[in-house]
Structure formats: C-alpha cells, structure tokens
N, C-alpha and C positions, 0 to 999 in steps of 0.2 A: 579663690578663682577656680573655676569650672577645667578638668583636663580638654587640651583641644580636638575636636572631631579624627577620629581614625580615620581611614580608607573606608567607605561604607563596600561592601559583598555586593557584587552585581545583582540587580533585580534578578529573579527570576522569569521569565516570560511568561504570562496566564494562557493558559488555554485558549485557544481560539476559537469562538461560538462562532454559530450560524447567525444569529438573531442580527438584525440590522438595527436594531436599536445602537442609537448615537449616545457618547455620553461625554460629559465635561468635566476636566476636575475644577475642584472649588476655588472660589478666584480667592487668592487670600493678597492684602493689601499691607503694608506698613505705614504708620504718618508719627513721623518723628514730634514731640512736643518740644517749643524751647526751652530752655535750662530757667528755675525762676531767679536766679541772680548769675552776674557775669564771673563772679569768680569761686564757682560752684565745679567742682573736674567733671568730667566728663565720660562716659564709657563706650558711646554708642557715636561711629563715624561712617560716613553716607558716601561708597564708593562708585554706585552707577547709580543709576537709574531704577534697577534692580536688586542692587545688593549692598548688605550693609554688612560692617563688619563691628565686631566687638569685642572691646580688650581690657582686662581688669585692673580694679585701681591700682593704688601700688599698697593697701595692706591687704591684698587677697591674693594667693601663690596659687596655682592650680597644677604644676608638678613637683615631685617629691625632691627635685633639684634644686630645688626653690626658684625657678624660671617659669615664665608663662607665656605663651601662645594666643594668636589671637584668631577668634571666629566669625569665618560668612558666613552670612544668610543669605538666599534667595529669597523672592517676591515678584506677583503677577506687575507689581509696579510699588517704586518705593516714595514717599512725598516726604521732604525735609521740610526745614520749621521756617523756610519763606511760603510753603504750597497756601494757595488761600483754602477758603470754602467753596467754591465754582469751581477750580479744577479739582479740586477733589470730587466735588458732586459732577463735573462732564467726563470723568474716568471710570467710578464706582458706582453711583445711586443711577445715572441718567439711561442707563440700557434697560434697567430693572424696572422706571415707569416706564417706556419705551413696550415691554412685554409686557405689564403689567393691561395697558388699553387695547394690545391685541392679545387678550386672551392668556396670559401664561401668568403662574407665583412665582414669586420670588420671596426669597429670604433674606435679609439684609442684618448683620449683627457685627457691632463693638465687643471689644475682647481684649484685656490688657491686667494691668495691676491697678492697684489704688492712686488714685491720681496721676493717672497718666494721659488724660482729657478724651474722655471716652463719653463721655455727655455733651461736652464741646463740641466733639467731633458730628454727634447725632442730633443734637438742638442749635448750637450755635449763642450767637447772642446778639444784644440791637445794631444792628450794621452788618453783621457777619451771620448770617444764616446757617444754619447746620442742614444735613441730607436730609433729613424730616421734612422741615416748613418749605426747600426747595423742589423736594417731588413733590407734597403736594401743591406746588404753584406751578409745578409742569402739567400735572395733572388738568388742573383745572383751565389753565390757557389754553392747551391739546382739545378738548371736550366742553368749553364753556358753551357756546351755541347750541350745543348736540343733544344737550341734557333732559330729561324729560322733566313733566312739573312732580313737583311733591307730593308723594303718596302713591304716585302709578306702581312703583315697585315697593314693595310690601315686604319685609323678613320674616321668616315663621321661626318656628322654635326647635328646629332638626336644621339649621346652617344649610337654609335652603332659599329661596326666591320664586316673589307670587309676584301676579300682574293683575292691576286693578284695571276696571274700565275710566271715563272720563267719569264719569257719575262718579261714583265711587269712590273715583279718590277729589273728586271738589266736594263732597259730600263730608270726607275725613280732614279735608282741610281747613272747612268753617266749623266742624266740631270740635280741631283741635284748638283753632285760634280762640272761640270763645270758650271753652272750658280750663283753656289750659293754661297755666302760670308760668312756667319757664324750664318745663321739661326740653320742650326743641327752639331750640337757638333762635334768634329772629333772622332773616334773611339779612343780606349786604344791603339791600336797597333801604334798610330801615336807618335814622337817622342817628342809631347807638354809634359813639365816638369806638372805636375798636382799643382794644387793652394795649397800651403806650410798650409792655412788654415783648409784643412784638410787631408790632406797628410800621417800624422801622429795621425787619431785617432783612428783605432780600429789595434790592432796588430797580428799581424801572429798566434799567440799563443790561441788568444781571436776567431779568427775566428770558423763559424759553418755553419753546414749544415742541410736540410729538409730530414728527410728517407721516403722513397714509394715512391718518384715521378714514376710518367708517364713516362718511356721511349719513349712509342709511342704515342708521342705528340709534336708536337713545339710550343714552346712557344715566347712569345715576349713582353715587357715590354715597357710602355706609363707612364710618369708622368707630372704631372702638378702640377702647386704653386700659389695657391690665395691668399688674404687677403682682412677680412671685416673690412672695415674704416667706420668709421659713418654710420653704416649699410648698407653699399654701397660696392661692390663685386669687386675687381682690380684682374687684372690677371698679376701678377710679369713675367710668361715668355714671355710676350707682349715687341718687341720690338715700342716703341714711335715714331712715322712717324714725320717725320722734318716740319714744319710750311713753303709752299713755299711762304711765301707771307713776313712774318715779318723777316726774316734772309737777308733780303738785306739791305742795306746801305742807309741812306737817300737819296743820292744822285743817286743810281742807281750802276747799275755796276755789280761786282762779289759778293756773299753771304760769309757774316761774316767766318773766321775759326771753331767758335764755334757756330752753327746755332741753333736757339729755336726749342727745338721740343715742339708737341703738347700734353697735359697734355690728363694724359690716360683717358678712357672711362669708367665708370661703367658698368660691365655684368650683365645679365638679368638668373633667373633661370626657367628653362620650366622644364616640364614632360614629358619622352619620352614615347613609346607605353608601356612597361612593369611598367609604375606607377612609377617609378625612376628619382627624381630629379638631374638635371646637371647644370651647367654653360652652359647657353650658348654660343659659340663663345673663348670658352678659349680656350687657346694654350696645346697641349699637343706632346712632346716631345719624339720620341721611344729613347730609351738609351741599350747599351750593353753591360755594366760592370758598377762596386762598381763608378768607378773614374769616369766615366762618369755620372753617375748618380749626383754625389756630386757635379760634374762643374754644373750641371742644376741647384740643387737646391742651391748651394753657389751665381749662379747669380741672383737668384729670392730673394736670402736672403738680397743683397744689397740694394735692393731697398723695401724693408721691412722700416713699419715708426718706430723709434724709437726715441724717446726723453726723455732727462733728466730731473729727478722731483726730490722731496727732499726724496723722501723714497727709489728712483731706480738711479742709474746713465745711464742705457740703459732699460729702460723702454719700453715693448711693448706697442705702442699706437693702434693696431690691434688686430684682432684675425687672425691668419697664417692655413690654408689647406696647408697640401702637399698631393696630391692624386698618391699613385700607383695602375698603372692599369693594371691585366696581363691576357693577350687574348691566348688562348691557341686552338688548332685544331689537330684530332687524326690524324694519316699517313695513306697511303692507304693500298693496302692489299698486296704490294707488301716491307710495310716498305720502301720508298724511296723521294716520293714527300705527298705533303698536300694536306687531301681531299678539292676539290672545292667545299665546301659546305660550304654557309652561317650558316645553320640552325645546323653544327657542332661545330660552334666556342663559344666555352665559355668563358666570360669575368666576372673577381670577380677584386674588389677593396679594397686597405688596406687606412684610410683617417685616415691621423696624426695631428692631431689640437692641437696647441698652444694657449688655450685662453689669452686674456690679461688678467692682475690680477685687480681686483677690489678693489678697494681705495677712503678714503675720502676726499674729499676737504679740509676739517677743517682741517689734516695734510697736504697734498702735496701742499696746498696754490695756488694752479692751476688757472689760469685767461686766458681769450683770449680762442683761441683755444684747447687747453691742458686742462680750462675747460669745455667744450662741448666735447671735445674725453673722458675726463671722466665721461661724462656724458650719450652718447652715450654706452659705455663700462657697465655699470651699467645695463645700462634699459637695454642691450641684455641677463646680466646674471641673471635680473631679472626673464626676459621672461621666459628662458631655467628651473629656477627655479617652475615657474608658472607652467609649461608644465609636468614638473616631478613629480608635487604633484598632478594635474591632472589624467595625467596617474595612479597613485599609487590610486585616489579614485575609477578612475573607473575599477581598476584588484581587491581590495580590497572588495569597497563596490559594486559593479555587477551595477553601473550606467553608463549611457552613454552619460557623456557628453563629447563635441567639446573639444579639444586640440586645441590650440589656437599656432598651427609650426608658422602662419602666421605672428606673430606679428614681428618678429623679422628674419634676413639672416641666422641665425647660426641654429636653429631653423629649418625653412622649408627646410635647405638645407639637414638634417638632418633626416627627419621625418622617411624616410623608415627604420633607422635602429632602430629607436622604434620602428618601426610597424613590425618588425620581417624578416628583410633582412641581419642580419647579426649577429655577435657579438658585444656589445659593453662590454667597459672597461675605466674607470677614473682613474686616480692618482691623489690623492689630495695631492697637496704640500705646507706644512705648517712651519710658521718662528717661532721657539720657543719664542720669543724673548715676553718681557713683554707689549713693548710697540702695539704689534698686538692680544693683548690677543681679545678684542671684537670681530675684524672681524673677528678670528681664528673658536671663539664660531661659528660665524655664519657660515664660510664653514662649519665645523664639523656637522651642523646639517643639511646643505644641504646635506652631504654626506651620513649622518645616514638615511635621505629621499632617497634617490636613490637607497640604497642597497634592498630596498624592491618595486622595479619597474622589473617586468618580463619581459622577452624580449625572441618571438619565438626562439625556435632551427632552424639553417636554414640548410635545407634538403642537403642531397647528391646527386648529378650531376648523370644523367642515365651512364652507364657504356653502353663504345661502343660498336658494335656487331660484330667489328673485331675480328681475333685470337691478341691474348696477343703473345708479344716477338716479333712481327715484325722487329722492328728498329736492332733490335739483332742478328737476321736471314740475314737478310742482309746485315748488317756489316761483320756478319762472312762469307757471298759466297763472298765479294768483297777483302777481306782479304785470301781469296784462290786460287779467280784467281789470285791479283797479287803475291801469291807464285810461284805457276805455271809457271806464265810468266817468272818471275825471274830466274828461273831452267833452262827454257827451252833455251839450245846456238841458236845466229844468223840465223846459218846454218842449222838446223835439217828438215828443207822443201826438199829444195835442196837433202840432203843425202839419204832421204827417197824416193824422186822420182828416183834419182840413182839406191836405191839396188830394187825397182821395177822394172826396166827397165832388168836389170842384172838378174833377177831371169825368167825374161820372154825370155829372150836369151840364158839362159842355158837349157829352156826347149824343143829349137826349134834341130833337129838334124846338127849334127857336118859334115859341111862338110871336104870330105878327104885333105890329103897333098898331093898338085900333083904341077906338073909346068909342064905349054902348051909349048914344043918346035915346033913341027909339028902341023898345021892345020887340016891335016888328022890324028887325033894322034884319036885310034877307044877304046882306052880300059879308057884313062882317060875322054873326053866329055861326052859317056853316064853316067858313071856313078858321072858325076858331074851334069848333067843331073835331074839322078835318086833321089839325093839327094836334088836338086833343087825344082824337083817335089812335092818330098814327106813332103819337108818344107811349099811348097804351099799348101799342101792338110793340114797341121796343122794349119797352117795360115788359113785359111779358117772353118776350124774347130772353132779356136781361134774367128775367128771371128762371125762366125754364135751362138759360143759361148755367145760371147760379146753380141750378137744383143738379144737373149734369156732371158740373166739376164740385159737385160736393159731395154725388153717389161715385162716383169717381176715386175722389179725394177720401170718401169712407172706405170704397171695397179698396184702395191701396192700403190705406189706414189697417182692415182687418188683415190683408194680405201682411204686411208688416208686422200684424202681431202675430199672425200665424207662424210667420217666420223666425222671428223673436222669440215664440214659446218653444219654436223646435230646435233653434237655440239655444235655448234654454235647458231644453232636453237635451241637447246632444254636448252640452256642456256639464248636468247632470252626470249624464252617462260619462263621461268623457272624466268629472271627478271622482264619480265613485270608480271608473276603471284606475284612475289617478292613485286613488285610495287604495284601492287594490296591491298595485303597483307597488304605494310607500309600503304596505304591508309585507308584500315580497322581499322587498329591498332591505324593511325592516328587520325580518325573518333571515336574509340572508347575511346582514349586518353580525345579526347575533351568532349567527352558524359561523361568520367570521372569526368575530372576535374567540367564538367559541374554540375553533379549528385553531386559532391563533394561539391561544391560550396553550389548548391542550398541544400542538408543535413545541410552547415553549417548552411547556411539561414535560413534556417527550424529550428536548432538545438539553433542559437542563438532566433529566433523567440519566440520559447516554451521556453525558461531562459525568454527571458521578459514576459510573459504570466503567466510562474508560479511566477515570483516576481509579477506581474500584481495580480497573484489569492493570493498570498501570501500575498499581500498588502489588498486589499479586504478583506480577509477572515480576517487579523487583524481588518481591519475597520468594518467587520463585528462584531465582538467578541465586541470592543470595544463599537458599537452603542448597542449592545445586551445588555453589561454589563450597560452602562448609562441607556436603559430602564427600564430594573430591577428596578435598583436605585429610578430611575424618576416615575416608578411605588410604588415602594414602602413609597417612600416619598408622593405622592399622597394618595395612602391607608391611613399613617400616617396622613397627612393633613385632610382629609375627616373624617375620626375616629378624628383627634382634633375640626372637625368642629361640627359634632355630638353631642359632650362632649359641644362642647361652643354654640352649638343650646339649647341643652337639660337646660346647664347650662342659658344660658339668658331665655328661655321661665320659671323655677321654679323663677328666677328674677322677670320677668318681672310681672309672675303670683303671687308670695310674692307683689311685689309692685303695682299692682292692687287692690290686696285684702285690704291691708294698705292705699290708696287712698282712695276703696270705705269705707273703716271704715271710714276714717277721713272727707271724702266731706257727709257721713251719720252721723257722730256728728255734722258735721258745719250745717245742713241742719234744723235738728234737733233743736241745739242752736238758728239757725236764726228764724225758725217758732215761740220757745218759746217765743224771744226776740219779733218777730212780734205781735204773740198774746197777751201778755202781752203790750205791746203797743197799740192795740187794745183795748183791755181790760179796759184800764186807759182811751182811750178817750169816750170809750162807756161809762163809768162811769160820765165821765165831761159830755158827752152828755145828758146824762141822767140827767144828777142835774143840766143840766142849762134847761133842758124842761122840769123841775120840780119845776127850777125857773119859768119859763116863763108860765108854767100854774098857778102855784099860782099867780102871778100878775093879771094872765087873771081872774082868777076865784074868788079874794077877789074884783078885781074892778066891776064883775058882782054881785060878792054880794051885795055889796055897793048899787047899785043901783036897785037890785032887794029886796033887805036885806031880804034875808031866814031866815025862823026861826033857833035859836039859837039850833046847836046840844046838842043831850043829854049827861049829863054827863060823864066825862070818867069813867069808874069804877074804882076803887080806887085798889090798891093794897094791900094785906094783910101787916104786918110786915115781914114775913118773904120771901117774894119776892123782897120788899126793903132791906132786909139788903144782900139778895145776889146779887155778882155782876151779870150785864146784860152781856150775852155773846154775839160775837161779832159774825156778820151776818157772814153766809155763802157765798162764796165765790164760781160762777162757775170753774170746773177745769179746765185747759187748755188742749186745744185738743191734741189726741197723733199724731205722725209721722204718723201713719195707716189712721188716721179720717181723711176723707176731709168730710169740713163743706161749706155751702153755703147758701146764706139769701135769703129768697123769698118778695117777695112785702111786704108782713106783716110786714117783719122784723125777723121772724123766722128763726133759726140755723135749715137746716136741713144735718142729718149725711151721709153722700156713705161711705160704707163701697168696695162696687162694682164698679170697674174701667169703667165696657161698663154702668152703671145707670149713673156715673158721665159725663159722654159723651154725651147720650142721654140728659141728664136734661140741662147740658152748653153747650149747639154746639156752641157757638162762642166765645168760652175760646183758641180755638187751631187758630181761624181767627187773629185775634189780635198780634197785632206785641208784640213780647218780645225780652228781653237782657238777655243775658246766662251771670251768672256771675261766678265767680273763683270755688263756691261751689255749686254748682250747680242750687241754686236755681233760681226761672224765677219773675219777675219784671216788669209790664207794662209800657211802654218808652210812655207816653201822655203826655194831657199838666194837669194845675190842677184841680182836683177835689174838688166838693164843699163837705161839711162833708155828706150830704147824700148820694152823690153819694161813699164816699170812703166807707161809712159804709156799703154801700150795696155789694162794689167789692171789700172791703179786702178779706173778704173769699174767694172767687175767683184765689183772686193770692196766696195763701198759696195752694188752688185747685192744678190750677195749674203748679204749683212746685213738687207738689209731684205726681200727676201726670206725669211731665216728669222724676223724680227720678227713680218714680218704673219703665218707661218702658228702661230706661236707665239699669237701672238692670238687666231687662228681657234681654235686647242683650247679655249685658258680659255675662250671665249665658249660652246662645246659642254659 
C-alpha cells in the first residue's frame, strides 16, 4: 500500500502577465467500472460527486507501522458504476461537438490501466453507445440540412481545404459512382441494411442536437481512423494493394482466390503552414449521416490490433484516433451557392483517442510480441506523462524548459492542443478491483498532475460580413414562387392575350348592318366607306400611338441602362475601393497580429528579465548577506587575533624575563663555580712555587750557607693560648666585576665595558662556543698553567661581556 499524501507546499504564485489571453485547465474526468463478480474486495470508494477516496487491500501496508491510510482524489466530476452512456456523454463529449460546429478542436482521450473499460467508455456497445458514435449523432442532427453535396469541399494533401464549383463536383460525382467500387461508402439513402454492430446503439429517445448553428453556412464532414502500434502510425481506412508478384502460383498461370496483400505502411507526421500537425497521406473519408459515419469507423475498427492477455480478453494492443473533421464556408449574398473563397472556409477538428491501458508484465505474463507491445505502450504513456509534468513546471514555476512532444507519436501528434489550439479533456477510467490497487495509485496521480496544466482558450472565428438570414430569405422567395406557379392554370397566357385583343376591337368603331345587293348601291358604300375610314384614321392613331410609348418605352429602356451601367461602375469603383479597403484591413490585420506577436515577445522577454532581475537581486541579497557575515567574522577573527597577539607577546615577554633570570643565575653560578675553581688552582699554584722556591732557595743556602736568621720572637702566653685565626680569603668576583691579569700577574678590575674593550682587543677575535647558558668558552687546544692562569679571567671577561650586551638588545 502506497504512504498517504503529505501536506502539499503551497503553490507558488506565477507571475502576472499582461497578455489577456484566457486559459483553462484540463477537464480531467473519473468513471468508475463495476467490479466483475460481487464478491470481489474492493479499493476505490465514491465520496462526492467529485471525489473519490482509496484504501488498500488488507495484504498491502503502506506505512512502516504496518497501518495504512487512505487517499482522495479530486475530479472536474466523478461518475460511479450506475452513470450511464448520455450522462456521461451530456457532462464530457457534449460541449466538445458543441465547439467543434462553431469553429474550435477539441481533444477528447481515455486513460486508465488494462481493463478498466476505456473502449467502453469511448465505443460503447448495441444499446449503450460510447462518446464516439454519440458526437457523431450530435453532429450530424446539429448540421443535417446545412450540409453541402459531395465533392464541393475537396481535401488536398498539406491538411488543408478546397472548394469546388457545382460542375465540378457533379462532374467528380458521376466519375466516382461509375468507376468506383467501394472506396466511399454509399450514401443512407441507399438501400444497404446498416452493420447490426451498431445498428442499435444510440436510440431515438437518446438522440440530440447543437442550438446556434450557422444557417448560412455549408457544412461537410471528413473522418479518419489511425492507430499507434509500436510507435509507428497505421492508417485503418487504407485499403491494403494486393502483392502482384507473390499471389501467383508456382507454376504460373491465374492468381490464387485468396491473394496476399501487402502489409500497410507506416505514416509520417508533417506540419502544415498554420504550425498544425497531420498524418501524412492518411485516408480521409467525407460521410453524410450518423450510419454512414459508423460503416467507416466500424471498418477501421476491424482491423484495429487487439489481443488476449490474462487481465483483458480483447485487449487494445494500440492507441486508436478517430479524427472528425468539419469544414464549413459561409453562402453568398444571395443565400444560394458557396462563396469561392478559399480563405472563407473554416476547418476545426474533434480527435477521439482510445489509449491502450497500461499493465505489467509480472501480471499479464506477456512474452514475444505482446511483450514489446507492452512495452512500447508504456514508454508512450510515460512520455505523455513526462510532457504533462513539464508543462505544469513551466505554467507553475515561470521556466522554460523544452517539452520533449517528440519523444513519442501520441505526443507530437498532439502538441498543438497543449499549446493552446483547442480543448482538451481526459476520462480516467479506473477498476475498483483490489488486485489493480498499485497501478490505480499511479493513474490517480497522473491525473491529479494534469488537472493543474492550463491549456489557452481558443478564440472565436471572425464573423462574416454578409447580412445574417440569407439561407432563410431565399428559401422563403423560392417557396413563393412555387406557390404562385401552382395557382397559376395552364391556360392564363393565352386568356389574357385574348381579352387584350377583344378590348382593342371594341375600341375601334362599329361598322353598320348593311348587305351589298347593287354594285351601284350609293347610300350603303359610302358610308361603309366612312366608317372604314375613320377606323383607319384610329388605327393610325393607334398606331403612331404605339410607336410613342415604345420610343418612349425605348429612351427609358436606354436611360435605365445607362443608369444601370453607371451602376455598374459605381459598384465597380465602389468594389475595387472595397478591395482596396480589405487590402488595408488585410495589411493592418497583419501589422496586428504582427504588433501582437512582437508585444508578446517583448511581454514574454521582460517576464524573463524580471525573473532574470529577480534572480539577481536574490543573488544579490544573498552575496550581501554572506559578506556581512564574512565581514563580521573577519572583524571577529582580527579582534581574536589581537587578544592572541597581545596574549603571546605578555607570554612571550613573561617567558623572556624568566629566561633571562634563569640564564643570569646559571651565569652567575657558572662564573662562581669557575672562579672558585680558579681560585683552588691558583692556591696549588702558589704552594707548589712555594715549593719549588724553597728547594731553590735551601739548596742555594747550602751552598752559599748564609748566616743563620735571627731569632723568631717568641710569643707571649697569651697569644699562645689563643687560637690562630685562619687567613683571609680573597672574595670572589661579582657578576658586574670583570677582572683581567696583566704580565705581573695582577687582577686588574673594569668596571667600564668600552675600558674592557680597549685594554682586550683580542678577546672578541678568538673563536668561542655559546653555550646553553649563556656563557662563552674558548674552543683551543691545551693550555699550559701559565698560560690558563693568565686567560682564565679573560673568559669569565668575556662572558659577561657578551651577557650584558645580550641584555642591552632585549632591553631595545
């Protein structure tokens, strides 16, 4: 079991543009399947209207306490497993034809796991009609009268739209009928019994229609039906060209009954001039009614891949397009024929995708081919998934990265209606069932990803510059002559040139009743005569009459056409200033859209600049804030270096001073210890040259024998009986005294450092050894006793000598 939803982090707020561009997020839909047996557990339970919540079996734990949680979802609207097919189709499919007959696309796509009735939901079945065969029975009720005849609109091969004349297309219509075998469908009117398959799916009662249509318009309807197999594009209303090479017989002769045809071709997807991706080369089909429509797409259905696996027994191994496409062009001005204008005809599309459901191996046990189609099935609804969490960072968080349509057919084929060409809308279709609980989690939160991806509002189609009610107008003058005619008897030409004739003969005079018996008869000739005359002279009237209001009846006749031709002319003038005009307009259009463009360009430009100065200015703050810091720590460090300067020089200066104490007692001890040393030998030396002259001096006696000294004097008693005190002792010299022996033998004292310099100038030439305590030690070889006797003082010289100037530095 899946852990349950955190706290989500508050959105962020996007940036606020200028652009007035509207936009929607995508309507995502749920429609619960029922369970296929009653005592099957359950996972998925239907809380509003909108939200559904879901909780795991009991052998799936999703926290490490072994307890579990359960999860809502949201939804634009959620339908349990009483909804039929009609509310489902007057909540999700019905707005989408609705936009589709005024002018806008729409996207329309199933989305779920393996068996979770996602065909159902989009086909239906006999009684229960799916969102398919019900738009197009919206469709066709909405625009049945409106429709123009077969062939007027024309497809080319850039996903574009022509317009034929009346010739032209009765002229393509008996060339198709008699050449053709069963490329385009027969009409409804024809007496083919319709495919029992779906004969019986949407009923009388169920049927609907679109309010507003366009009377004065004709419309005409194009479908086609693909499918992406292993990422690769089939076009199902392709019929398959027979192989003329391998349907013959080994032997030669006549071609098999049953001849091989050739295995179809994969389509290629181009861009046409308006940035709109198509199929290339796909078959597209005009149709003009519900039942025609359903023979196209029922024969594209058959050859749809479908195979058995263990979790589906009709498993879509594809993903299915049915594309309806409706071209429509306004009437002319006289409401009768269609205007010959390319650049009138508007063309919007409704595209019905059935994706396959996505499943895993470790269940459906798939090998061979069946694993690679589910393998291929996967990575495209990874992609699509990639692509929509993309999208959602960069409306979210104001970045711009690449959308990666390409990676996959479903995908690129797709791109414009995220990039704001239309509506889109999902139905996720989900198996409550326990054993789909994981994959369930996982659509649920692709879904819960998509509902927050925006998608532009796509604009409304210019309204034409004809008057309105055309079609209407002229239905009703053609519904009045043939009243008229119908009234009017046979005969009423004829009658009427009769009672003309008759009213012009009773205006001429009457002549008399007479009968000519005599030649010479003198009273009835003249005056048959008179009468004769006088008819003439009316007659002549009559006629100069006639000639009057005919020259008449002519100069108005020319005057009329004079006026007519100027007319004519000032209608001329009046279009080509017209023309002019659209030119203008046209010209200004583009300077518009251009201006428009380049505003966004600019508008999007300065969003990156201010995140651009946004970012900066944080990086700015943030470098500000660590210098502080980095400064203040440096002050801190500088003030601790201070403290630990200040503190080692009273160190180092304490242990200085304690040094020179201690190397001035050792210095000290050493000189006493030296002089005292000294001392002792000068003493020996002394009592052995005290010996050595007494020898010298009793053996000169001997031999010179001097007279005998005098007496010693005697001591009293009382100098004997005190004891003899013991000789004095020289002191030893201090640290201060430097002493030094001259020839004689004499100590003499320097108390003055520049005297002791002066008197030994070659005390500092002579090599010495510094030793630990400072004093100095002449490094030669040995000395005889006079000579040390003479240069002890010397080296105790200088020693302290180098002491005190050793001194003098530290003190500097």
């Amino acid at each position: 079991m899946q852990r349950p939803a955190k706290g989500k982090t508050p959105r962020r707020p996007p940036l606020k543009k200028t652009s007035h561009t509207q936009k929607d997020p995508v309507g995502v839909y749920c429609r619960i399947r029922p369970l296929g047996a009653t005592d099957e557990e359950c996972c998925i339970e239907m809380i509003s209207s909108t939200t559904i919540q879901l909780h795991a079996p009991d052998g799936i734990k999703a926290n490490r306490n072994g307890e579990y949680k359960e999860t809502q979802y949201s939804f634009k609207k959620v339908f349990g497993i009483q909804t039929s097919q009609i509310e489902l189709f007057e909540d999700v499919a019905k707005p989408l034809v609705d936009d589709l007959i005024h002018c806008k696309n729409g996207l329309l796509f199933t989305y779920g796991v393996t068996g979770s009735g996602k065909t159902f939901t989009m086909t239906g079945s006999p009684g229960e009609g799916g969102l398919l065969p019900r738009s197009l029975d919206m469709l066709f009720n909405s625009i049945g009268p409106l429709q123009a005849k077969r062939f007027v609109f024309r497809t080319d091969d850039k996903n574009g739209m022509e317009i034929q004349g009346q010739v032209d297309a009765l002229l393509e219509r008996q060339k198709r009928e008699s050449n053709q075998q069963s490329t385009v469908p027969k009409t409804p009117s024809s007496k083919q019994k319709p495919d029992p398959e779906f004969a019986d799916m949407i009923s009388p009662e169920e049927a609907c229609k679109c309010e507003g249509v366009d009377e004065d318009s004709c419309y005409s309807v194009f479908v086609s039906y693909i499918e992406i197999y292993n990422n690769y594009i089939y076009d199902l209303l392709e019929d398959a060209p027979i192989d003329p090479i391998r349907p013959k017989r080994p032997g030669g002769g006549t071609p098999l009954q049953n001849p091989e045809l050739i295995p179809p071709q994969s389509k290629i997807l181009r861009e046409d001039q308006n940035h709109n991706m198509y199929v290339s080369g796909c078959t597209e089909v005009e149709v003009k009614s519900t039942e025609e429509a359903f023979e196209v797409f029922w024969r594209g259905q058959k050859k749809r891949r479908i195979a058995d696996t263990q979790l589906n027994r009709e498993s879509s191994r594809s993903h299915s397009v049915f594309i309806v496409k409706l071209a429509q062009a306004p009437l002319d001005a006289d409401g009768d024929h269609i205007l010959q204008d390319k650049n009138q005809v508007t063309v919007s599309q409704l595209c019905l995708v059935d994706l396959a459901g996505s499943e895993r191996t470790s269940r459906t046990k798939a090998e061979g081919s069946r694993l690679r189609e589910a393998g291929n099935i996967n990575q495209s609804l990874m992609t699509l998934r990639t692509c929509i969490e993309v999208l959602r960072e960069n409306q979210m968080c104001g970045t711009n990265r690449m959308v990666p349509y390409r990676d996959s057919k479903v995908t690129h084929l797709f791109k414009n209606y995220f990039d704001g060409e239309g509506k889109v809308r999902m139905v996720v279709c989900v198996n409550p069932k326990a054993d789909d609980y994981e994959e369930t989690m996982l659509v649920m939160r692709f879904a819960e990803l998509t509902q927050e991806v925006e998608v532009a509002r796509p604009v409304d189609r210019p309204i034409c510059s004809l008057a309105a009610g055309r079609r209407h107008r002229n239905q009703a003058f053609r519904d009045e002559l043939s009243r008229r005619q119908e009234e009017r008897p046979g005969g009423s030409n004829n009658t009427e040139d009769g009672s003309v004739l008759n009213q012009l003969l009773d205006s001429l005079p009457a002549l008399p009743a007479c009968e000519l018996v005599d030649p010479t008869d003198e009273q009835i000739l003249p005056r048959l005569i008179e009468v004769l005359e006088r008819r003439h002279r009316i007659r002549q009237m009559i006629t100069e009459q006639y000639t009057r209001t005919a020259n008449t009846l002519k100069s108005m006749l020319q005057e009329f056409d004079g006026h007519l031709v100027a007319k004519e002319n000032f209608i001329q003038e009046q279009r080509g200033k017209l023309g002019e005009k659209d030119k203008i307009m046209f010209n200004q259009k583009n300077e518009m859209d251009r201006l428009e463009k380049k505003s966004k360009m600019l508008e999007y430009k300065i969003d990156i600049l201010q995140k651009t100065t946004n970012i900066y200015e944080g990086d700015k703050r943030s470098l500000q804030q660590e210098l502080e810091s980095r400064e203040q720590r440096l002050q801190r460090e500088l003030s601790e270096r201070k403290r630990m300067e200040a503190r080692m020089q009273g160190m180092v200066s304490d242990t200085k001073h304690q040094w020179e104490k201690e190397c001035e007692r050792r210095v000290n001890a050493k000189q006493l210890e030296m002089q005292n040393k000294l001392w002792v030998k000068d003493e020996k030396l002394k009592q052995l040259k005290a010996i050595v002259s007494e020898s010298n001096n009793s053996a000169t006696s001997e031999q010179q024998r001097p007279p005998p000294p005098p007496d010693k004097p005697q001591r009293n008693s009382r100098e004997k009986d005190q004891p003899r005190a013991p000789e004095k002792r020289s002191r030893s010299p201090l640290p201060g005294d430097v002493f030094r022996t001259r020839g004689g033998g004499q100590a003499v004292q320097f108390t003055d450092i520049e005297t002791l310099r002066q008197e030994c100038p070659t005390v500092s030439s002579r090599k010495r050894r510094s030793s630990g305590d400072g004093s100095g030690q002449y490094n030669g070889n040995k000395m005889d006793w006079n000579d040390r006797e003479n240069r002890a003082p010397v080296a105790s010289t200088s020693s302290a000598l180098g002491l005190q100037n050793g001194y003098q530095k530290r003190r500097k």
